[in-house]
VEXPAGU-172116 format. One line per 8 residues: number of its first residue (from 1); for each residue x, y, z of N, C-alpha, C, O. Coordinates in steps of 0.02 Angstrom, whole numbers, plus 50000, padded with zeros to 5 digits. Layout:
N
NUM> X,Y,Z,X,Y,Z,X,Y,Z,X,Y,Z  ...
This chain:
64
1> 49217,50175,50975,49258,50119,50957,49277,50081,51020,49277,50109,51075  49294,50017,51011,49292,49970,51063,49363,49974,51081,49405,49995,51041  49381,49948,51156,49463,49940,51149,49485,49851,51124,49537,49827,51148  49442,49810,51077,49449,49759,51029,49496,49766,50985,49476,49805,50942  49564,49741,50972,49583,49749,50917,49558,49736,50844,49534,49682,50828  49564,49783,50804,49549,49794,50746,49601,49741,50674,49652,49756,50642  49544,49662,50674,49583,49627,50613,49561,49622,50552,49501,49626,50540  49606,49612,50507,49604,49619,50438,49626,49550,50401,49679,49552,50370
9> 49589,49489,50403,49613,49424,50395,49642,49440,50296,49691,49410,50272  49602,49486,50260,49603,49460,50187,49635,49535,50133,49647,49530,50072  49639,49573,50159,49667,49653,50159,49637,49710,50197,49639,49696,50257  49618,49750,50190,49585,49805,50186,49579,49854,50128,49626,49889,50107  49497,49854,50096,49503,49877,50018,49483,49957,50027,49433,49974,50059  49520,49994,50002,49494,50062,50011,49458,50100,49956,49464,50076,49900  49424,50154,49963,49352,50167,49917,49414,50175,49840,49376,50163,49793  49443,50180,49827,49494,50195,49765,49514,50125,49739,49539,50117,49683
17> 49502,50075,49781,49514,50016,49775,49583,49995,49778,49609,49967,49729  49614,50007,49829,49713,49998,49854,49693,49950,49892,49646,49971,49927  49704,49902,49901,49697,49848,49960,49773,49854,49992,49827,49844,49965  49757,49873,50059,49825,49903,50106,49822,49802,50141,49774,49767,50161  49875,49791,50136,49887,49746,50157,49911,49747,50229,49886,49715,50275  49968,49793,50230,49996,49798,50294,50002,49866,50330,50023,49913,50296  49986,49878,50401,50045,49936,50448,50115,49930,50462,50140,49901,50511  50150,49965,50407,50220,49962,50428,50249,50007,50459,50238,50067,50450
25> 50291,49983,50503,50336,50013,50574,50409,50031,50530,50457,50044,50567  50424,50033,50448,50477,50040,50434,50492,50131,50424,50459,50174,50394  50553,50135,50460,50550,50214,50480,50602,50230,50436,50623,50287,50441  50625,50197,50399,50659,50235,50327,50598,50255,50255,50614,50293,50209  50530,50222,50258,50510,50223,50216,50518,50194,50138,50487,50205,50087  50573,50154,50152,50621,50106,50104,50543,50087,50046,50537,50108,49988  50498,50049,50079,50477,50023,50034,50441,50035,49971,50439,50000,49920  50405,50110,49990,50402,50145,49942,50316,50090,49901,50302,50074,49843
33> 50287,50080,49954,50226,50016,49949,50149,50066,49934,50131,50121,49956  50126,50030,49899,50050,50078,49872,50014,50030,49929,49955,50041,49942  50047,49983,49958,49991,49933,50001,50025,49924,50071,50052,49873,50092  50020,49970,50094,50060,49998,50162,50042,50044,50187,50052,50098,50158  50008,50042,50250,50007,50112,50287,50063,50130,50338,50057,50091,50385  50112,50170,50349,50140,50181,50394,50118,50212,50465,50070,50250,50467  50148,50198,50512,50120,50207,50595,50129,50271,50592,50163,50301,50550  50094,50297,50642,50147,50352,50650,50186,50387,50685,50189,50449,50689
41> 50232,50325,50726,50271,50326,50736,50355,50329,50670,50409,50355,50680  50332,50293,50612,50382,50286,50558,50382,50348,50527,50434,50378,50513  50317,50370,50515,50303,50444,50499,50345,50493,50517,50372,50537,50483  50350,50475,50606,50379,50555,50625,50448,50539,50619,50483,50583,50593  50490,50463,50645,50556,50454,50647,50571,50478,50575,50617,50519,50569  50538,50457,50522,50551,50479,50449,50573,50554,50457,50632,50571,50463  50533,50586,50457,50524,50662,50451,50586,50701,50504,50618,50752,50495  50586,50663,50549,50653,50685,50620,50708,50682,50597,50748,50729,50595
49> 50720,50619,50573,50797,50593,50533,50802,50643,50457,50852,50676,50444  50750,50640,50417,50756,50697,50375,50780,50758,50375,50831,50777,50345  50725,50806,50425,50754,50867,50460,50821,50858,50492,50864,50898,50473  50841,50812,50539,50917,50823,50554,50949,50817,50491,50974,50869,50470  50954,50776,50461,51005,50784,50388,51026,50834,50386,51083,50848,50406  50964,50897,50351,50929,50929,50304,50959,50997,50351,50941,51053,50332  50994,50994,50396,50996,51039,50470,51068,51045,50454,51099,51097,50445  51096,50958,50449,51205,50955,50463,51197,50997,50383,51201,51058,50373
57> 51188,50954,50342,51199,50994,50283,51194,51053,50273,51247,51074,50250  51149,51098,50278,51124,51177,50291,51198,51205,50339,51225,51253,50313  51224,51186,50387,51280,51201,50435,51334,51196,50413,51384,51232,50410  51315,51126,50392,51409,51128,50351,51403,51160,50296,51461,51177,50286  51360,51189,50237,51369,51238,50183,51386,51298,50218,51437,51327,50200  51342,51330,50281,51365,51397,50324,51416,51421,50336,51441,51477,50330  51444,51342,50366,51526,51338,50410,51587,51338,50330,51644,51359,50320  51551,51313,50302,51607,51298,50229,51657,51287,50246,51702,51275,50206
């Protein structure tokens, strides 16, 4: 692969036929989009902010 960026003037259609419109950088995952790929960077902030939650809560049931 070239270091060319990679454009998509009209979607991108995938073999299932989803036309991903966009890469989104949204790191809540809010949108909840069948036509969205997330970075993965949003991926991991997702999953980080999750696990911490998922961590206070677990502590504060411990600590009661």
């Amino acid at each position: 692969m070239s270091n060319k960026a990679f454009k998509v003037k009209h979607g991108l259609e995938l073999p299932n036929g989803v036309a991903v419109e966009e890469f989104s950088t949204d790191t809540t995952l809010a949108g909840n989009s069948d036509n969205a790929i997330p970075t993965e960077k949003a991926v991991k902030t997702y999953a980080d902010t999750k696990a911490s939650l998922e961590d206070a809560v677990a502590m504060s049931i411990a600590l009661g």
